[in-house]
SEFITI-890203 format. One record per residue: x, y, z of N, C-alpha, C in turn. Coordinates in pm, whole numbers, plus 50000, padded with zeros to 5 digits. Example, Ala and Ser with C-alpha at 12.3 -4.5 7.8 and 13.67 -1.06 7.14 Angstrom:
2
513194943150780512304955050780513204967050780/512854977550708513674989450714512905000350787/
***
This chain:
261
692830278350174692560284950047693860290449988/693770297649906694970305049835694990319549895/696630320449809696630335249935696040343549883/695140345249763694630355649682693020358149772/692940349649852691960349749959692200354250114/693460354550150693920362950281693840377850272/693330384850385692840397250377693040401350546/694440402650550694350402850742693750416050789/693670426250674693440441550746692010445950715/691350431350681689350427450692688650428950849/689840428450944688550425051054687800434051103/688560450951077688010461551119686700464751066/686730462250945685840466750823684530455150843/684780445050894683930434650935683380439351086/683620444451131683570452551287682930457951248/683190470951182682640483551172680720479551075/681140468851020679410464950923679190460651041/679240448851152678230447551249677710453651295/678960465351392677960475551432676760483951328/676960484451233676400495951159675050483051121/674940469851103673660460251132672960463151235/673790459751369673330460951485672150478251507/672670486951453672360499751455671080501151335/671520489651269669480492051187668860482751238/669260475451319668130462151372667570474351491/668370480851578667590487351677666900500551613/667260508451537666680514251496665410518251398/665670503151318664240497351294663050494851421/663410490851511662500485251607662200501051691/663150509151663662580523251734661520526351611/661520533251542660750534251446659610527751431/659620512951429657920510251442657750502951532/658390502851677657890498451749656310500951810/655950515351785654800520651835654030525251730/654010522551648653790519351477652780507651493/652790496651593652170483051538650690484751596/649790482251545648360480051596648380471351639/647090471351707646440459951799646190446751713/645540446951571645770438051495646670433751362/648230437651455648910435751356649200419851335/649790412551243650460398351265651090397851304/650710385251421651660380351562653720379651510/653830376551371655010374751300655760386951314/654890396851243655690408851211654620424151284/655300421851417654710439551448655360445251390/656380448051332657150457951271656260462551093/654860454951065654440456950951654920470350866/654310485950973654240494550895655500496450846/656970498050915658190498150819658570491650794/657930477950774658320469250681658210473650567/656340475950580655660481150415656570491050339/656610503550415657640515850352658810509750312/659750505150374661290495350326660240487750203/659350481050188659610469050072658990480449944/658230490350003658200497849863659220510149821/660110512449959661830516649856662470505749815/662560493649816663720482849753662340483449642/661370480949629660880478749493661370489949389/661130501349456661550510949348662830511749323/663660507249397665220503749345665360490049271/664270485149268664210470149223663960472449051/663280486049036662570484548888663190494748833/663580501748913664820513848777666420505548787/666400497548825668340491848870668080482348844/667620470648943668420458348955667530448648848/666080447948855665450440948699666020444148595/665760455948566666320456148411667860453548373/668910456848497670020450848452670090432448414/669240427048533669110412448566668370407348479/667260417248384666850412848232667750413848121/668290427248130669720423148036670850410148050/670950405048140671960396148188671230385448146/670160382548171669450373648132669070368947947/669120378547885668680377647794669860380447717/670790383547742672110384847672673610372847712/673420367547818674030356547902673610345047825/674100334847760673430319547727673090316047894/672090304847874671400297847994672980289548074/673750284447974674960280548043676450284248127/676240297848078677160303548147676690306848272/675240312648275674350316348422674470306648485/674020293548446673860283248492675620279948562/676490278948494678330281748590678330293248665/677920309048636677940316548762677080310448891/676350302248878674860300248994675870290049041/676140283648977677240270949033678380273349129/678790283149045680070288149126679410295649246/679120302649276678430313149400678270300649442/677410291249438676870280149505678200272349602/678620268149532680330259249586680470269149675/681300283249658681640290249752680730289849902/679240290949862678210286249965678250276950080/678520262849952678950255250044680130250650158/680880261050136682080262850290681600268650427/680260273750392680310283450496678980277550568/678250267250481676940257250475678330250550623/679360240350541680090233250641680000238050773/681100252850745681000255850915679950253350987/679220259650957677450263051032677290250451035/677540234350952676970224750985677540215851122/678880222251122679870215251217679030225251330/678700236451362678710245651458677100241451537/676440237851420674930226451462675120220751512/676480210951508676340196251567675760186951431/675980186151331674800181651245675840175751126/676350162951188677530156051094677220150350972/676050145950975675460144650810675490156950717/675090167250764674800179450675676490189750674/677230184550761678350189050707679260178950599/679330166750631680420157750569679450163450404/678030161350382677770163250268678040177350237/678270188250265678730205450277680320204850185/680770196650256682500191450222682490185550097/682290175750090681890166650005681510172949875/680560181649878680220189649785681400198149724/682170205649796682920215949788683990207149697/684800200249778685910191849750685300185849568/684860181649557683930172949434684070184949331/683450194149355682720205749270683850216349237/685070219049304686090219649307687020213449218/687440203949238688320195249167688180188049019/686360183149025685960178548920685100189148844/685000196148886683570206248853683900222148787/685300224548736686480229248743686190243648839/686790245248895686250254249046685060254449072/684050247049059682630252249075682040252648990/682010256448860681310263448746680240249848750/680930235348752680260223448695679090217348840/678140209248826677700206848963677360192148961/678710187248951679160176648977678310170049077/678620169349204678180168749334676960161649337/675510175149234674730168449217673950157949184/674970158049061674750149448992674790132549060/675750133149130676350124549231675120117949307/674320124549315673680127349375673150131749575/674370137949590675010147649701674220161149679/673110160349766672410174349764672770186649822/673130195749801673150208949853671980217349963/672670217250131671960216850257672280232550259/671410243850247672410255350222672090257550417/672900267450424672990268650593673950282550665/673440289550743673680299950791673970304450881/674240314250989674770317151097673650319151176/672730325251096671390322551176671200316651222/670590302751149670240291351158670790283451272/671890289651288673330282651339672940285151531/671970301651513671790307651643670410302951691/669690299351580668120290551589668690277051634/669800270051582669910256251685669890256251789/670390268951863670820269551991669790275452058/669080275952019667640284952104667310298152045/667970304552001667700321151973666700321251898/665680327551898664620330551868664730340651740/663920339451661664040345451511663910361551564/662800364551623662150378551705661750377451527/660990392951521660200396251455660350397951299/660100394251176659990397051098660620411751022/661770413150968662480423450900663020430650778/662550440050733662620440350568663720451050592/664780447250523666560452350534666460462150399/666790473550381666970483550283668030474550193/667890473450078668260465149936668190451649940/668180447950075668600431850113667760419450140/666140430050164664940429950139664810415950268/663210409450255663170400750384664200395650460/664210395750575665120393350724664110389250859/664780385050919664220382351058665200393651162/665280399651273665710403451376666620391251399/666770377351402667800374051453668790372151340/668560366151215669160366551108669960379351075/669010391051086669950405351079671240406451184/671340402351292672000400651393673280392851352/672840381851292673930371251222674670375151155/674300386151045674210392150909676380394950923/676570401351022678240405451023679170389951002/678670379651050679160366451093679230362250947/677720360250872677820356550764678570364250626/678620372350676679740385450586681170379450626/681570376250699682950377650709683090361350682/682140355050678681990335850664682000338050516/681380349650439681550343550275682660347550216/683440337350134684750338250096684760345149976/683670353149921684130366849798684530371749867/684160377950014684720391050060685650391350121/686740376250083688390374850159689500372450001/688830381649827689780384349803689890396549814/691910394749810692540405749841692110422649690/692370418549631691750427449529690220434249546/690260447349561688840452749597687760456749469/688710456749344688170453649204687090442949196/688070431349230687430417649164686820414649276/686850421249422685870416349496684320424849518/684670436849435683250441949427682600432749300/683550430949199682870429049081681960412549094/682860406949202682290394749240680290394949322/680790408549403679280405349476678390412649350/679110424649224678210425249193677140413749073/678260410149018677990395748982677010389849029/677440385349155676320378849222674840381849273/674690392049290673630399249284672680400649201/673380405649031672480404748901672380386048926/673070376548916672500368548918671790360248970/671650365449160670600360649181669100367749169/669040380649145667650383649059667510380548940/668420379148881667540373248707667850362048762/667820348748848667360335448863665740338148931/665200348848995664270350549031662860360048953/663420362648835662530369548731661480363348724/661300350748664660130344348662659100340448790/659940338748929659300339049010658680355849024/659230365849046658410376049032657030379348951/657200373048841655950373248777655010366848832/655160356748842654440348048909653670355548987/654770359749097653970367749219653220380449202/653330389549133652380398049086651450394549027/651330383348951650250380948885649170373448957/649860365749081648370355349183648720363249306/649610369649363649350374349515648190384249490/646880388749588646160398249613646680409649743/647870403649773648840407649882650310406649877/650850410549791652200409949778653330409849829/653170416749923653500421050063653730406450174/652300403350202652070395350289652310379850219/651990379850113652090364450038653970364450030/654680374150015656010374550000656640370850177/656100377150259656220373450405656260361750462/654950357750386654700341050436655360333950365/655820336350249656570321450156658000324150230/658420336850274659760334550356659780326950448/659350331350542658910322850659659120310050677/657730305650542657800290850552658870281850508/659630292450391661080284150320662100287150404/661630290950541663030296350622662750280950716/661730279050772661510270350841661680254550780/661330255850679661870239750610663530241050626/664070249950543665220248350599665720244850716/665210247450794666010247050904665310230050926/664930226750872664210212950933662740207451036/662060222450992661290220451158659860227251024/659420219850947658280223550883656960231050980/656860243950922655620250850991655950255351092/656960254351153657560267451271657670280751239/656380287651256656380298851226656220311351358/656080306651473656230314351575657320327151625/656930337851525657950348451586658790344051733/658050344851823658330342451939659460331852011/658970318151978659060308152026660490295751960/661190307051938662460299951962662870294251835/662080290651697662150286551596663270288451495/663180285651387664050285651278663730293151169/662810301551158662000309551029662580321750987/662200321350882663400332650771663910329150681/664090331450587664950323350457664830331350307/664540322650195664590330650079663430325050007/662910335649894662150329349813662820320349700/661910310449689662120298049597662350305149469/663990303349359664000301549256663110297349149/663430308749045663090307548915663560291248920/662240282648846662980266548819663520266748679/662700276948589663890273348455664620288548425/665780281048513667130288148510667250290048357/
***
């Protein structure tokens, strides 16, 4: 990369967020470990602080981050969003590579590369999505995922304060994939906040319309939001319908995009 991306006095600060992950994954599980009923879902004993966490990120969801992500939306042309989503995306795909090389999984990296290099060069840093067009699909891919190849087990179902659905093993990952995404290796602490915050408004106003959606047909919001993770965690990973907290799987992921960006 360029040197505007070297950051040698990052690793502490990358240290210091694991531990401080590591310290809400267990401390979540103190908290409702004895919290779970007898008929809670086999997915998520952790339900009851799940519930409480998803109704503080909602309420930070509807005085903050919607209405900014409706302003952005409605003041942004569809094309420039459409080059921020692009760009975040490219950057994505470096860290898709690693994790694909770290699988074992030489198809889904050479296309990771492939993408980058393309989308890069022709795509003028990213903004354009070349690649696609190409028709070179975008395999997105994670450290998680990376720990689900190898056996590690998702464990239980986890709703992260702002960061919202997680799995216990994914949260675990969470320091790996921080220090794997290349906003947070420029040197400037300006343009590298302004980058995640960027990224942030734009991936909730790409998800506005899906929100509607979901308030308007879930009778469970909660739980219908649980299960569409799950299941878009498990396609990802390649293993359709592996939904077994337990049993070693690949589940966890994101909800499906707004389609008209």
């Amino acid at each position: 990369m360029t040197a505007g991306f070297a950051r040698p006095d990052g690793q502490s600060g990358v240290s210091r967020a694991g531990l401080r992950w590591c310290a809400l994954v267990l401390g979540a599980l103190l908290l409702a470990g004895c919290a779970s009923g007898p008929g809670a879902n086999s997915n998520d004993p952790l339900e009851p602080y799940n519930r409480s966490m998803t109704r503080f990120n909602d309420g930070v969801d509807e005085a903050v981050l919607k209405p900014v992500a409706t302003a952005y939306k409605d003041v942004v042309p569809s094309t420039v969003r459409t080059g921020v989503n692009n760009f975040f995306g490219n950057l994505g795909d470096v860290w898709s590579f690693v994790n694909s090389v770290l699988q074992l999984r030489p198809e889904e990296a050479l296309s990771s590369l492939v993408r980058f290099n393309v989308n890069t060069v022709f795509g003028l840093g990213g903004l354009l999505d070349i690649a696609s067009e190409m028709g070179v699909d975008r395999n997105r891919q994670d450290f998680g995922l990376t720990l689900g190849r190898w056996g590690v087990p998702t464990g239980p179902y986890l709703v992260l304060p702002l960061l919202g659905p997680s799995t216990v093993r994914d949260t675990a990952a969470l320091p790996v994939d921080m220090q794997g995404n290349l906003v947070g290796q420029f040197d400037s602490t300006a343009v590298r906040n302004s980058l995640y915050g960027l990224r942030a408004v734009d991936t909730r106003a790409s998800l506005l319309g899906a929100g509607a959606v979901l308030e308007g047909a879930a009778l469970d919001k909660y739980s219908f939001t649980r299960d569409v993770y799950l299941q878009v965690r498990a396609q990802r990973a390649g293993r359709p319908g592996a939904a077994d907290a337990n049993g070693g799987d690949d589940n966890g992921g994101v909800l499906p995009q707004e389609s008209d960006y």
